[in-house]
C-alpha positions as CSV (number, residue, x, y, z in Angstrom):
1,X,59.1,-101.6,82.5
2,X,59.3,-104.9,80.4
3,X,57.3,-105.1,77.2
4,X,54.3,-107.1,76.1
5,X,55.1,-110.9,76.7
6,X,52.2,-111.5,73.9
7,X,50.0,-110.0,72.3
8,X,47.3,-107.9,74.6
9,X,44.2,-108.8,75.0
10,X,41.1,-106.8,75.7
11,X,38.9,-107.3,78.9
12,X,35.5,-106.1,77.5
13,X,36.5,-102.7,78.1
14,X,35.1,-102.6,81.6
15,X,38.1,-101.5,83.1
16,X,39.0,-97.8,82.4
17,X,40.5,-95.3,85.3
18,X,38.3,-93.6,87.8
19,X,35.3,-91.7,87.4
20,X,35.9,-92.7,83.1
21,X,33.0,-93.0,80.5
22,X,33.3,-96.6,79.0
23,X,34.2,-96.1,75.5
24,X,32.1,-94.5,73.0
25,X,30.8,-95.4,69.3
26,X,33.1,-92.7,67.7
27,X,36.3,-94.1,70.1
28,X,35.0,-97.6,68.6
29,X,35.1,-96.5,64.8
30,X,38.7,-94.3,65.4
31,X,39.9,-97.3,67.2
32,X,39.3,-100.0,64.6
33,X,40.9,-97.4,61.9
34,X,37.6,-96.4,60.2
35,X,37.6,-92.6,61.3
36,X,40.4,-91.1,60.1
37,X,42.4,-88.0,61.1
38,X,41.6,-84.3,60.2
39,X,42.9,-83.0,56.8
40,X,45.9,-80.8,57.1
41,X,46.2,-77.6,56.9
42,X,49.8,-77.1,58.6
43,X,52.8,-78.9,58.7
44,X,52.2,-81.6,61.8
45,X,55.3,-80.8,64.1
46,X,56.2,-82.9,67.7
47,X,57.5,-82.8,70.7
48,X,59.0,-85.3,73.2
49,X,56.6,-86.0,76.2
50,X,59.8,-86.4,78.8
51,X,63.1,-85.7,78.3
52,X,64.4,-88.7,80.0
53,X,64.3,-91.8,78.4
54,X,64.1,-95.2,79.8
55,X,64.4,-98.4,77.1
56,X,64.4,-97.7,73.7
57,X,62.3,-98.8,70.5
58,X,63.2,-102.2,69.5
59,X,65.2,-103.2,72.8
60,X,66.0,-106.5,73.4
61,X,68.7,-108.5,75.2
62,X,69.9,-105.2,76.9
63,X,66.7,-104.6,78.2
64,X,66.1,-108.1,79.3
65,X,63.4,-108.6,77.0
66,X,62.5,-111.9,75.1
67,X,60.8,-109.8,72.1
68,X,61.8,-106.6,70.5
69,X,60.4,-103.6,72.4
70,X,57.9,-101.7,70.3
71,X,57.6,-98.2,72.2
72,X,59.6,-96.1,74.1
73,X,59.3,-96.0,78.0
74,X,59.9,-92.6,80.3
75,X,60.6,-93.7,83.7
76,X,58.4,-90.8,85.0
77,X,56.5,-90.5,88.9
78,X,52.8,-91.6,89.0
79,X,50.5,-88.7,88.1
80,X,53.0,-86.8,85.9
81,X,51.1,-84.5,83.4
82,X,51.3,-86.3,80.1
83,X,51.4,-84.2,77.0
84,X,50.2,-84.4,73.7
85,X,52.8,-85.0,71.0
86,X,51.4,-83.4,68.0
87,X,47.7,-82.1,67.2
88,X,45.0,-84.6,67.2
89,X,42.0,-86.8,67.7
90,X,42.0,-88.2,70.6
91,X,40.0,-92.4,71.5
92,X,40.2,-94.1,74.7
93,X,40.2,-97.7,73.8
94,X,39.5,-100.6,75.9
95,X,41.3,-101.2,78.7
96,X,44.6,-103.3,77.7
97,X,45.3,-106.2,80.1
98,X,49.2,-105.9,79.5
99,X,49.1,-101.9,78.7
100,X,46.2,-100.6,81.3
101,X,44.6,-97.6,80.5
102,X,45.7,-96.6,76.8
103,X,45.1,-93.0,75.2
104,X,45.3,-93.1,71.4
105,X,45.6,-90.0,69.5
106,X,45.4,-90.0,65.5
107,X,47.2,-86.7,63.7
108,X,47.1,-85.4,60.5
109,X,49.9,-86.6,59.1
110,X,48.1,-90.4,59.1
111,X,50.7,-91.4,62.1
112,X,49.1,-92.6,65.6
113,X,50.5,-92.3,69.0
114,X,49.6,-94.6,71.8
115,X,50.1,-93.3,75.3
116,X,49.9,-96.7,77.6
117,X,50.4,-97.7,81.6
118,X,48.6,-94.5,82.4
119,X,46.1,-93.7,85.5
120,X,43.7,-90.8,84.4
121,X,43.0,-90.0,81.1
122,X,41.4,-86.3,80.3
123,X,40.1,-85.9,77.4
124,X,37.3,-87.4,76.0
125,X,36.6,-89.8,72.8
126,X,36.7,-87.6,69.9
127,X,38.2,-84.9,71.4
128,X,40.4,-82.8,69.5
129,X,43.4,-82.0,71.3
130,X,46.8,-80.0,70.6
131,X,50.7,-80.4,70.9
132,X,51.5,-80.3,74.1
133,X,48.4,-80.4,75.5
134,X,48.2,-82.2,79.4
135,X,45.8,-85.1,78.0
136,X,46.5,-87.9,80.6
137,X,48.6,-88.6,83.8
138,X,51.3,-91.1,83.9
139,X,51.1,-94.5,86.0
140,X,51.6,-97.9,86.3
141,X,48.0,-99.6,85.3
142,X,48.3,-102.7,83.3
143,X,49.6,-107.1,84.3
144,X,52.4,-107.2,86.9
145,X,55.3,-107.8,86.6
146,X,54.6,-108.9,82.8
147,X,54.0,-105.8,82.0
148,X,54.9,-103.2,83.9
149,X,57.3,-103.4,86.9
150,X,57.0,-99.5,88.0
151,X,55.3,-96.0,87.2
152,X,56.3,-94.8,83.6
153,X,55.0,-93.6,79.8
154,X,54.9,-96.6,77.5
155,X,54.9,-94.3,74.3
156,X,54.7,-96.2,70.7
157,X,53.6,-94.4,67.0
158,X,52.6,-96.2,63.7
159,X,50.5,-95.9,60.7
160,X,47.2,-97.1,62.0
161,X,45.1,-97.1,65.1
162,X,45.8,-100.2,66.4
163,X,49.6,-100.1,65.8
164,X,50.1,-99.9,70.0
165,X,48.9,-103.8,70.1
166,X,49.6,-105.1,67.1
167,X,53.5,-103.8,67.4
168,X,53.6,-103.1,63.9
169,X,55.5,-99.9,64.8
170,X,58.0,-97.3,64.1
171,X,60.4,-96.2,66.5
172,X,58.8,-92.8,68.1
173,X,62.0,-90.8,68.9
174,X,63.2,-90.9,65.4
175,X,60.0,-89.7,63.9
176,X,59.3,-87.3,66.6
177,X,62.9,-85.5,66.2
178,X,62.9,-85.9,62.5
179,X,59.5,-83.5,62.8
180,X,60.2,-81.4,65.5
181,X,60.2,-78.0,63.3
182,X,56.4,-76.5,63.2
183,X,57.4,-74.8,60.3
184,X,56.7,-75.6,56.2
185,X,59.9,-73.5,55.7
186,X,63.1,-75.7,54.9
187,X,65.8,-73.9,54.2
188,X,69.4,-75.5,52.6
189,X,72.4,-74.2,50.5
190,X,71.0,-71.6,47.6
191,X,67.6,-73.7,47.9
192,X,64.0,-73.0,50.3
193,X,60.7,-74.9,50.1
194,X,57.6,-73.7,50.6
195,X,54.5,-74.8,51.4
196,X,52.3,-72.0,51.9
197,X,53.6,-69.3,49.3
198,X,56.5,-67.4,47.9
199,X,59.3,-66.6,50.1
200,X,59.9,-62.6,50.2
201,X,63.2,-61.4,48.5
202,X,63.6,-64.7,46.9
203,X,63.5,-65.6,43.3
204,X,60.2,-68.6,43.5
205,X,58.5,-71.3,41.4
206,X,55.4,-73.0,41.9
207,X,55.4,-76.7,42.3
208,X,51.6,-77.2,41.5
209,X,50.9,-80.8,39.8
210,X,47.4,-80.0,38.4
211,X,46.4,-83.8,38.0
212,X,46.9,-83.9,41.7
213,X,44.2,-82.1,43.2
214,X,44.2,-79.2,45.8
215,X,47.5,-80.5,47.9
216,X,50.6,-78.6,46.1
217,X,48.9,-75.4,44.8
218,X,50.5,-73.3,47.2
219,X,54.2,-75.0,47.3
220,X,56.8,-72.7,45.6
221,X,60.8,-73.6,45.5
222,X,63.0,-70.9,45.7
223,X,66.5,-69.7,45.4
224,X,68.5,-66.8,46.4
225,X,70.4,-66.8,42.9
226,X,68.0,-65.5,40.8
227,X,69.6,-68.2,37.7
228,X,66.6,-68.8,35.9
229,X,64.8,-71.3,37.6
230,X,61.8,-73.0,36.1
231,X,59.2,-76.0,37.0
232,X,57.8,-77.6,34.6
233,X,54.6,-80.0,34.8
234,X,55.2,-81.4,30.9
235,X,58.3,-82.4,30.8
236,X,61.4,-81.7,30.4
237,X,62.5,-77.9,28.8
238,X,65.0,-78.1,25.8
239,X,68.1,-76.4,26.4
240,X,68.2,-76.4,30.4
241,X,69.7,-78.9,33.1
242,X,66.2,-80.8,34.6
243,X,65.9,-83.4,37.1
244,X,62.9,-85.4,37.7
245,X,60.5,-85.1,40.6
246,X,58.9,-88.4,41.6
247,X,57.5,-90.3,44.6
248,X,57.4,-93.7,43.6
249,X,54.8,-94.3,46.4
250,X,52.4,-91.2,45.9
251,X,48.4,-92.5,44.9
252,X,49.1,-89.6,42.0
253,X,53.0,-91.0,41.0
254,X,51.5,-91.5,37.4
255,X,50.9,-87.7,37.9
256,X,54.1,-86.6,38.5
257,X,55.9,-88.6,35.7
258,X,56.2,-85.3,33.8
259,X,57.4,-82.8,36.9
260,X,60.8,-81.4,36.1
261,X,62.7,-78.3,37.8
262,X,65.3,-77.1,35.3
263,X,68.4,-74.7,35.2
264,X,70.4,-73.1,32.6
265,X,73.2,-75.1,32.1
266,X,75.3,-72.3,33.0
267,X,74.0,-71.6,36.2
268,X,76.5,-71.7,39.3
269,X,74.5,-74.2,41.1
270,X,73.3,-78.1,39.6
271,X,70.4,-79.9,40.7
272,X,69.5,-83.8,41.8
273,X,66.5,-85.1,43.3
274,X,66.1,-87.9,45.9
275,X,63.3,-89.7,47.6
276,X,65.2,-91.5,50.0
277,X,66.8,-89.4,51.8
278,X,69.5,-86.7,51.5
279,X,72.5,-87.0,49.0
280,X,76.3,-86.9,50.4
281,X,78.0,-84.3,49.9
282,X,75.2,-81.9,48.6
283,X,73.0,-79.7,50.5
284,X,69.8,-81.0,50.5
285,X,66.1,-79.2,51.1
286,X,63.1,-81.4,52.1
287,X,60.1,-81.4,49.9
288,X,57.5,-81.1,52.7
289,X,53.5,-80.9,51.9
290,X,51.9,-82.1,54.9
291,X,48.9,-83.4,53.7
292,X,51.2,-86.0,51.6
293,X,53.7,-86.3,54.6
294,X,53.5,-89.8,54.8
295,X,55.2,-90.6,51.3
296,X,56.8,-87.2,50.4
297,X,58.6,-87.0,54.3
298,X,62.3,-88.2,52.8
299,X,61.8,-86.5,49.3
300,X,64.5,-83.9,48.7
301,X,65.8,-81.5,46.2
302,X,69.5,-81.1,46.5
303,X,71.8,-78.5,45.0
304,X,75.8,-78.4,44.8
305,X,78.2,-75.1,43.3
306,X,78.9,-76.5,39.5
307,X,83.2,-76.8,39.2
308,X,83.1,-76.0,35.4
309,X,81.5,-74.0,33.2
310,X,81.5,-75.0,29.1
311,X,81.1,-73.6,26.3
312,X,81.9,-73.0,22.4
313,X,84.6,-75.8,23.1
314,X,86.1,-73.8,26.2
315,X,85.6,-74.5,29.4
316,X,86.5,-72.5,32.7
317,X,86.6,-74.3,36.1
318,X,86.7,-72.9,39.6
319,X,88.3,-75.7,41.2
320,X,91.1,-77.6,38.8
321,X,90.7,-79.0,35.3
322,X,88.7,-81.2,32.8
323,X,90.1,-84.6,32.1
324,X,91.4,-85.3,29.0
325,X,91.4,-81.4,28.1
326,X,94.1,-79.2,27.2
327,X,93.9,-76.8,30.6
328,X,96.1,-73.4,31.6
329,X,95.9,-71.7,34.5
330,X,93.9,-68.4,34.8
331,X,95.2,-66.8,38.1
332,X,96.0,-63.2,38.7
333,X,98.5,-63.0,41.3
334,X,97.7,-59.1,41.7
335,X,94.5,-60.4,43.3
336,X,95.3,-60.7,47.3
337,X,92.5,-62.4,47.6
338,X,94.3,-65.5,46.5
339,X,90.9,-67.1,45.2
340,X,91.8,-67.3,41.7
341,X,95.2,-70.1,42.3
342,X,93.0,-72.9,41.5
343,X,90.9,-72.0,38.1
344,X,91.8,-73.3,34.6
345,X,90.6,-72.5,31.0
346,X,90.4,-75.8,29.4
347,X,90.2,-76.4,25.3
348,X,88.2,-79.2,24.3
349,X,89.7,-81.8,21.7
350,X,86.8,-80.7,19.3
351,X,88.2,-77.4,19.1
352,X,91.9,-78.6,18.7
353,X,93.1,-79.0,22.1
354,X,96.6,-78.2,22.9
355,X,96.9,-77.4,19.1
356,X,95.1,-74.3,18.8
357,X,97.7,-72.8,20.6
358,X,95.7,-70.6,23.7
359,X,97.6,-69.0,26.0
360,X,97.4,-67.0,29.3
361,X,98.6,-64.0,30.5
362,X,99.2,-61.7,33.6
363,X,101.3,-59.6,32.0
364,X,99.8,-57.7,29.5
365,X,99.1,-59.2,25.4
366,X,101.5,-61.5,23.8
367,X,103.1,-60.0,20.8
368,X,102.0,-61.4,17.8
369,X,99.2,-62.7,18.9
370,X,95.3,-62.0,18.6
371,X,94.6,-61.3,22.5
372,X,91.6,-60.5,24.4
373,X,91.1,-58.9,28.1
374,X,89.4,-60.5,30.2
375,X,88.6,-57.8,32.9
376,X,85.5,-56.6,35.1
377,X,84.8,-53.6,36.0
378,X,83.3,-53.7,39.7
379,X,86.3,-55.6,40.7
380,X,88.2,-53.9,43.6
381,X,91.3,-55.5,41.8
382,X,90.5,-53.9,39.0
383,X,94.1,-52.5,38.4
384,X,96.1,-55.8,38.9
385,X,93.4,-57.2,36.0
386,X,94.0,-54.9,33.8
387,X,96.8,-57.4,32.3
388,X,95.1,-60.1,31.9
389,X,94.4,-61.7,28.6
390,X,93.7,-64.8,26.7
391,X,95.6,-64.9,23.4
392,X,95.3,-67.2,20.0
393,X,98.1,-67.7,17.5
394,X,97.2,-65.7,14.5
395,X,94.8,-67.6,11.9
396,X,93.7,-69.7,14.4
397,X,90.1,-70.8,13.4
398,X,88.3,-69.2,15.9
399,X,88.4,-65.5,17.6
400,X,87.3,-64.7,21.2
401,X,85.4,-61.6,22.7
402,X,84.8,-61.1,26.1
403,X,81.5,-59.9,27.7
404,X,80.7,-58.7,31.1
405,X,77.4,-58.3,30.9
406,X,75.9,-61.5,30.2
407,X,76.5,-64.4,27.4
408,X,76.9,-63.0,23.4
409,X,73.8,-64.4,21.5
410,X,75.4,-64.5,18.3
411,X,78.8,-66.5,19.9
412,X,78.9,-70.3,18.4
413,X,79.0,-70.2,22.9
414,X,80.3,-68.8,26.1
415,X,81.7,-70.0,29.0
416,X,81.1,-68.4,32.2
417,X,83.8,-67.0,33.6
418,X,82.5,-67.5,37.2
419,X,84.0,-67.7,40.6
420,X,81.6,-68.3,43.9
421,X,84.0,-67.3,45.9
422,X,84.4,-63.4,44.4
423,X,80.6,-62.6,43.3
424,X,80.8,-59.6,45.6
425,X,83.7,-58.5,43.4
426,X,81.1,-58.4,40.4
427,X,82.7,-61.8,38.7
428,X,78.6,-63.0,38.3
429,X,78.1,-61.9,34.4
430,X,81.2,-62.4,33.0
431,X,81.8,-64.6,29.7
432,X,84.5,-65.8,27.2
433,X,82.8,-66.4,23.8
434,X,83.8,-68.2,20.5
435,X,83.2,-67.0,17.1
436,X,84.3,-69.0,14.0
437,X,87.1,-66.4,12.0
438,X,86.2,-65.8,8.4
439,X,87.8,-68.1,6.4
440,X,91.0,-66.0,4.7
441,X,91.7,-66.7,1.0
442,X,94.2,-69.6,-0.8
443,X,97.7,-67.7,-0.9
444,X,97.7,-68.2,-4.9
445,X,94.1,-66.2,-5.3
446,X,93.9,-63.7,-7.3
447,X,91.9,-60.8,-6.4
448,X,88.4,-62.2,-7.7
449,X,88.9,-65.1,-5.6
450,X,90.0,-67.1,-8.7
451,X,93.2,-69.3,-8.8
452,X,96.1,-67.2,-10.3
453,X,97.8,-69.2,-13.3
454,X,101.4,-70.6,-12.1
455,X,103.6,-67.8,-13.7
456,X,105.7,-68.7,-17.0
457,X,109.5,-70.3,-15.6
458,X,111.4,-68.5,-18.0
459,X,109.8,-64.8,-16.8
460,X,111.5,-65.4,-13.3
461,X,114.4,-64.0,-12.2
462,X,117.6,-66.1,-11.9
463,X,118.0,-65.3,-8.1
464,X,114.2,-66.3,-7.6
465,X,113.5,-68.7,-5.4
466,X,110.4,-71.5,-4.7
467,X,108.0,-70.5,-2.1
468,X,108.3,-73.9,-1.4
469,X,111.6,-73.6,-0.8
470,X,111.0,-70.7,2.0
471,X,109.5,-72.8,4.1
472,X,106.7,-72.0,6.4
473,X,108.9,-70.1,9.0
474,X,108.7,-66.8,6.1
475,X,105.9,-67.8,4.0
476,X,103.4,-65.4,6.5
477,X,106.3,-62.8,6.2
478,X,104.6,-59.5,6.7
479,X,101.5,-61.0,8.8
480,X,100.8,-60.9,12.5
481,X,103.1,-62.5,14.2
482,X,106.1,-61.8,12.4
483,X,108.1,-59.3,13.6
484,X,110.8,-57.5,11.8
485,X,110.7,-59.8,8.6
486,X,111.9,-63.0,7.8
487,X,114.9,-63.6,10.4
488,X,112.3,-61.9,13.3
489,X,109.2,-64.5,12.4
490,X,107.6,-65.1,15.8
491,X,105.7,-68.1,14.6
492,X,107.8,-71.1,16.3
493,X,106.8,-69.8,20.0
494,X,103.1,-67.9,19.3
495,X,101.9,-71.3,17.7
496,X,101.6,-69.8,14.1
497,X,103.5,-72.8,13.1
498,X,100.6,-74.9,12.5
499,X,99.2,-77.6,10.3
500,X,98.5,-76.5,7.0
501,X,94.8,-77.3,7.7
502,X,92.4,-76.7,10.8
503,X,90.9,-80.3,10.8
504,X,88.4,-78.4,13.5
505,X,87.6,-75.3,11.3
506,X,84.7,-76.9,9.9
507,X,83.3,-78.1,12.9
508,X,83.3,-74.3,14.5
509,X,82.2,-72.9,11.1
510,X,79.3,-75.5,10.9
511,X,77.9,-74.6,14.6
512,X,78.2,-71.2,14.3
513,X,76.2,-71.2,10.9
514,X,73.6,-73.2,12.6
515,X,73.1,-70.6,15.2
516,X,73.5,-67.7,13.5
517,X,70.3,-69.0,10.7
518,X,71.4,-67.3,7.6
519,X,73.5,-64.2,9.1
520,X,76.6,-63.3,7.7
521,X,79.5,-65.1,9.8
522,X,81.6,-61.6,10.2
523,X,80.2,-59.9,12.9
């Protein structure tokens, strides 16, 4: 079973097995590459001839070979039923004086398989045949002991017709396994393609490129988490997550310079395209139109579970914390589900980081300070929940509201308060949103807004004393926060001992104006 010492050499075609026709004009034109293989109309799928397998594609030293082998042999008894690999076109070329008798068969996908060393071919030139189909029996035609040394299958696959000679070819296993799956449905992680319609019970997208004719108008991708999915074929969409969809090597790449598929940027799962291959550590689904097989076959769209979700400054993560962010722990340890240990709330430096003084808690609100629950309803944990709060220091420039029905429109933003891991406990709506707190009035105002005059020295009473003096610890005396007057001021541990100034204020103010167009900021 040793491979081609040179290159073969035809013998005038005289030579072909038994009782066989001498080739034909249209086995002439499919031979030389001019006829070319039947349009697609189904994924082109394979299937190993033998299961045994002799020396492998590209074999050298280890097979005692002085060139690289360029097929695959099956050490298989003469006048074992040979089968088609895939669906085709068969042409009998001329007899090969290394190779024998040789069976070519051109699929759809633009690939070619030569079957040499065999001693009846059946099937005729032109013939269509089908996968698995008997189209030949096994033998050991072809030069001794150059050649062939034994009965076997001499199998080899390329890109053209006469890829068997030439050995410009692609190792046959690889491709064959790689494309054993009859099927245009490619399933992996949240993600499916397509490519003959919508997938039942799934939320789908069309992937049609206009400017590239006929080929893709039936190729949807779909998701099981309906998260507003969306294809575009002009670009990118403002305000979502998109990723590009290119084949450098398509004829139409110019075409598909403008092909997006976009998420929300708050939707559980983030994209990124390839088309070489799948990405590590991402689950990867195979973009897989079969009449563009040949440069679209290692094209895929790959989807991973985002870690953090941000918004209005905050941020909430379901696996540790952002760098360089002011982060707390969110668990509930009344949740036996113990999925919750490893989630943070994290403050961006924009909004004041560590400064603007958020806390947690399991226990119930912190007292003397503005709290919110954070609680959802369909949880089966419901009751160990119901404790739970974020909390602000009191005049802290922003307030919070939670929603469990979906993000606030009017919110400078929300974060999603999301956790894979307990969606079937309802956590899949849930958001913590900022709104900028109306800006209170100068402690000297007087009730028109207008600076109060500094009052006359000599009307004060002898045992007055300087607010100055005071000092900040009892200058909110009375507000949230204190508790019991000036001796019970809680402002040194609820972070109501603050810089006189917000230098972030304006920055929330500012956004939230922006969105809001004109509204009044008070909800």
């Amino acid at each position: 079973m040793r491979d081609l010492r040179r290159l073969a050499r035809h013998d005038g075609g005289t030579r072909l097995s038994a009782g066989r026709p001498r080739v034909g004009a249209a086995a002439t034109a499919l031979f030389l590459g001019l006829a070319l293989a039947p349009a697609a109309t189904a994924q082109t799928c394979y299937v190993r001839p033998f299961d045994r397998v002799g020396d492998p594609w590209h074999c050298l030293e280890a097979c005692d070979r002085s060139i690289p082998h360029a097929g695959v042999d099956f050490p298989v008894p003469s006048g074992s039923a040979v089968p088609a690999i895939a669906d085709g076109v068969a042409s009998v070329p001329p007899y090969s004086d290394c190779l024998g008798n040789v069976l070519v068969i051109a699929h759809p996908d633009g690939m070619f398989s030569g079957y040499g060393h065999l001693q009846t071919i059946h099937v005729a030139d032109g013939e269509a045949v089908t996968r698995g189909q008997h189209v030949a029996d096994s033998g050991d035609s072809g030069r001794y002991p150059d050649c062939v040394t034994g009965p076997h299958l001499h199998l080899t696959m390329g890109d053209h017709a006469e890829s068997y000679r030439d050995r410009q070819t692609i190792d046959p296993l690889a491709y064959i396994d790689s494309h054993a799956d009859c099927s245009c449905h490619h399933t992996a992680g949240l993600l499916s393609f397509s490519c003959n319609g919508a997938l039942e019970g799934q939320t789908c997208v069309s992937l049609n490129e206009p400017a590239d004719p006929d080929t893709w108008m039936d190729n949807f991708i779909c998701t099981a988490a309906p998260e507003g999915l969306v294809f575009s074929a002009s670009g990118p969409i403002e305000g979502l997550e998109c990723v590009a969809l290119t084949e450098p090597s398509d004829s139409q790449s110019a075409a598909w310079d403008d092909n997006f598929v976009c998420l929300p940027p708050d939707a559980p799962f983030e994209l990124a395209w390839s088309f070489a291959g799948r990405l590590d550590g991402w689950s990867c689904v195979k973009f897989d139109e079969p009449s563009e097989e040949r440069t679209w076959r290692d094209n895929f769209l790959c989807e991973r579970k985002r870690p953090c979700f941000e918004g209005g400054g905050l941020t909430f993560c379901q696996r540790g914390k952002v760098d360089g962010e002011h982060c707390l722990p969110v668990n509930e340890p009344g949740d036996d589900q113990a999925i919750w240990v490893d989630n943070t709330l994290c403050v961006s430096e924009q909004l004041g980081g560590a400064a603007l003084g958020l806390q947690w808690s399991a226990a119930g609100p912190i007292a003397g300070m503005d709290c919110t629950a954070v609680a959802e309803p369909a949880e089966s944990e419901a009751a160990a929940w119901s404790d739970n709060f974020v909390c602000l220091p009191p005049g802290a420039p922003i307030r919070l509201e939670w929603s469990a029905q979906g993000p606030l429109a009017d919110a400078v933003g929300c974060a999603r308060w999301y956790e894979a891991a307990d969606l079937d406990d309802g956590w899949a709506d849930d958001y913590l949103c900022v709104y900028p707190r109306s800006p209170s009035p100068p402690p000297d105002a007087a009730p028109d807004g207008r600076p109060e005059a500094p009052p006359d020295p000599a009307s004060r009473d002898a045992g007055a004393t300087d607010d100055a003096a005071v000092g900040p610890a009892l200058r909110n005396n009375g507000a949230r926060g204190v508790v019991g007057g000036s001796a019970g001021c809680a402002c040194a541990t609820t972070g109501d001992a603050r810089p006189a100034a917000w230098p972030w204020a304006a920055l929330v103010v500012g956004l939230w104006s922006r969105r809001r167009r004109g509204v009044p900021a008070e909800r």
